[in-house]
Residue frames relative to the residue before (quaternion, step in Angstrom):
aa qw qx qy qz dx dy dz
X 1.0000 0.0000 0.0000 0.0000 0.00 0.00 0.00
X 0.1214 0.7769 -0.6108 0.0929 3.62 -1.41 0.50
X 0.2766 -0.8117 0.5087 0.0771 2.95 -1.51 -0.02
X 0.0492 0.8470 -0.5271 -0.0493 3.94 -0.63 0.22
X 0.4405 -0.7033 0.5256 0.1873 3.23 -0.98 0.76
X 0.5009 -0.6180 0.5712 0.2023 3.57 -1.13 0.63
X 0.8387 -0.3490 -0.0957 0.4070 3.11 -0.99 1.36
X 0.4292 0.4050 -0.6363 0.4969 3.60 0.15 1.59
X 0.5767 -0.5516 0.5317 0.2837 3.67 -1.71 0.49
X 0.3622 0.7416 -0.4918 0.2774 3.88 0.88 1.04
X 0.4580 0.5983 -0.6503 0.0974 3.57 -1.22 0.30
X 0.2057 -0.6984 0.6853 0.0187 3.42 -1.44 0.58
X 0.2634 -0.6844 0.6729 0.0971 3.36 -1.25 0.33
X 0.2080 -0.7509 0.5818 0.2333 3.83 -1.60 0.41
X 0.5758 0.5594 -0.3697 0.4678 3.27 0.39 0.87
X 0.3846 -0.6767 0.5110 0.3647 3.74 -0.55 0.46
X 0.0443 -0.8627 0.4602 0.2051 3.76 0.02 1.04
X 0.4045 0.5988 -0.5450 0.4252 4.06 1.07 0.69
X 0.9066 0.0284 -0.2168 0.3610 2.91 0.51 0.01
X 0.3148 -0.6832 0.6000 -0.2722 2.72 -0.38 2.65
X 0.6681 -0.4936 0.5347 0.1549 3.15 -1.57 1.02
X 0.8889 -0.0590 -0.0882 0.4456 3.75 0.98 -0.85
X 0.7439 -0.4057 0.1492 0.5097 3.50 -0.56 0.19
X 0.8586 0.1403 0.0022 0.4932 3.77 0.79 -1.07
X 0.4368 0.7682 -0.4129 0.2203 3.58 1.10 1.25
X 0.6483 0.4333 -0.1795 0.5998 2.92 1.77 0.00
X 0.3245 0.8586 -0.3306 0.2197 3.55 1.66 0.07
X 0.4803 0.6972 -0.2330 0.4784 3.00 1.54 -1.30
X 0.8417 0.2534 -0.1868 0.4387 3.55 -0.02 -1.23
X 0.5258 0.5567 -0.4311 0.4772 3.88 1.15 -0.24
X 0.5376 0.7025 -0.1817 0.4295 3.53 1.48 -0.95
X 0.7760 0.3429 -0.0725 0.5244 3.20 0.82 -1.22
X 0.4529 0.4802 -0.4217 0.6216 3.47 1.29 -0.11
X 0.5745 0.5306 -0.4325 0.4488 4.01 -0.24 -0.77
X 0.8388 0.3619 -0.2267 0.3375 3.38 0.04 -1.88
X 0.6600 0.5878 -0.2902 0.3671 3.38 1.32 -0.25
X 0.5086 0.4768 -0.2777 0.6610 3.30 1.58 -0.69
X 0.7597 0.2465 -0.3922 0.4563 3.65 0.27 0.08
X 0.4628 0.5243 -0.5301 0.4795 3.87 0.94 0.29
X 0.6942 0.5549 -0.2339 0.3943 3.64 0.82 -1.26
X 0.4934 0.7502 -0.3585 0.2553 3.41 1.41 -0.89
X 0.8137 0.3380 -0.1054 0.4610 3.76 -0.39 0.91
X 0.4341 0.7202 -0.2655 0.4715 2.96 1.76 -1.15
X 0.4129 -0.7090 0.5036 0.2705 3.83 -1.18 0.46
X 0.4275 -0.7090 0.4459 0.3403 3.63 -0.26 0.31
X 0.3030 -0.8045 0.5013 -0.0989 3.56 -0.77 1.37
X 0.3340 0.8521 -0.4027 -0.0126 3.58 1.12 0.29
X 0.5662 -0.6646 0.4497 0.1886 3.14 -1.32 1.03
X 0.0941 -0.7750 0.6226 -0.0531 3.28 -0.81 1.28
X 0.0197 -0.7825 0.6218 -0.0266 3.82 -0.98 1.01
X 0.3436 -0.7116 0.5803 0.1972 3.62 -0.81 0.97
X 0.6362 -0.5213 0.3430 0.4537 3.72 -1.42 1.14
X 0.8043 0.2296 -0.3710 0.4035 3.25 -1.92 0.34
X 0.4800 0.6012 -0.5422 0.3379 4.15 0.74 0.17
């Protein structure tokens, strides 16, 4: 199971995908992490701040 957010660099998986059954079944998503840290590269940092009870 997982999830991703529309137009923000989010997704997450439930499951611990390192440690797959074979060498490259979870590649995909280790992939897509990379390409995102390198879209973001340079990018200012924007951190997200929520006050209690949000």
């Amino acid at each position: 199971a997982g999830l991703s957010v529309d137009g923000k660099p989010i997704f997450s998986v439930q499951y611990h995908p390192e440690a797959s059954p074979g060498p490259q079944d979870s590649h995909y998503l280790f992939t897509r992490f990379i390409n995102q840290v390198r879209a973001q590269k340079g990018m200012p940092l924007k951190p997200e701040t929520m006050k209690a009870g949000e």
